[in-house]
N, C-alpha and C positions, 0 to 999 in steps of 0.2 A: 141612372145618374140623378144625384138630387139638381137641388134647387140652386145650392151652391158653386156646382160642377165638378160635387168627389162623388165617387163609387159611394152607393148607400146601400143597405140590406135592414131587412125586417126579417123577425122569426118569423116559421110558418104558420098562418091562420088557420082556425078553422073559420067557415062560414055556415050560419046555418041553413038546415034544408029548406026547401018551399018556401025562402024569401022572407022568416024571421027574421025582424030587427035584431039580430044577435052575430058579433063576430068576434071573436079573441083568439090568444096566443095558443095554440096549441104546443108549445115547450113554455117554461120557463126560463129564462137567465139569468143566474148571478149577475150582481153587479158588476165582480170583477172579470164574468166572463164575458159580459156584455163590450165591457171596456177593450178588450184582447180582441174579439170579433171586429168592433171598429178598426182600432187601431189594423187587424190584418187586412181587412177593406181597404183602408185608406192608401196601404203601399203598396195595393194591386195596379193600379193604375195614376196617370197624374188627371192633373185636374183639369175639366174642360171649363170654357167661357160659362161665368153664373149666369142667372138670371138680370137682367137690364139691359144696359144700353151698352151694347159691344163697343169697347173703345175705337179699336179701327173704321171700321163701315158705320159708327154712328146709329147702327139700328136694331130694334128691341131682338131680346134673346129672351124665348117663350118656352112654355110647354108641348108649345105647338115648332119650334124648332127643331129640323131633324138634327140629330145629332153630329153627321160628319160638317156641320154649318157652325158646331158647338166646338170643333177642333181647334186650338190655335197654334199647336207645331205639330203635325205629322209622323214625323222623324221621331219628334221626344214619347209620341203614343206606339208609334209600329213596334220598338223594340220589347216594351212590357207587355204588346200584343200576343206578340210570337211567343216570348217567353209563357202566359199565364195556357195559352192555347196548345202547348206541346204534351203530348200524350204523359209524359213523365211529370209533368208539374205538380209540385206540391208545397205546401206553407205551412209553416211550422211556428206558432204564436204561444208565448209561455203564457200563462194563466198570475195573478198574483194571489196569494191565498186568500182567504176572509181575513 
């Protein structure tokens, strides 16, 4: 979960070995597939409380916040739970061309 409180994703890194300062993308993405990846992020799940000051309780919402403290309706998160968690689940995101 980012910083915001949507589902975020990065391509896979490589890291390099024995602690070089070296890390990058190990795929690349188009732009427009880059864009498709979000957007099917974005409708996996809703969006938890951002980072600040939680409206309700009035108090800070961190990195250090465990996440079910980042929930603010239950009910609205359990059912795209079940759904994203079901052995059969799959998402299907059109690409736009170059």
């Amino acid at each position: 979960m980012g910083d915001a409180g949507w589902l975020t994703f990065t391509p896979p890194l490589f890291h390099s070995p024995l602690g070089a300062p070296a890390t990058y993308g190990a795929i690349e993405l188009t732009g427009n597939t880059q864009q498709a990846v979000t957007a099917a992020v974005l409708g996996l799940l809703p969006r938890l409380l951002p980072f600040g000051i939680n409206p309700k309780t009035q108090e800070w919402v961190t990195a250090s916040t465990p996440l079910r403290e980042r929930i603010s309706d239950a009910a609205e998160l359990n059912a795209p739970l079940e759904r994203i968690t079901h052995p059969d689940f799959e998402w299907v995101q059109s690409v736009a061309p170059h």
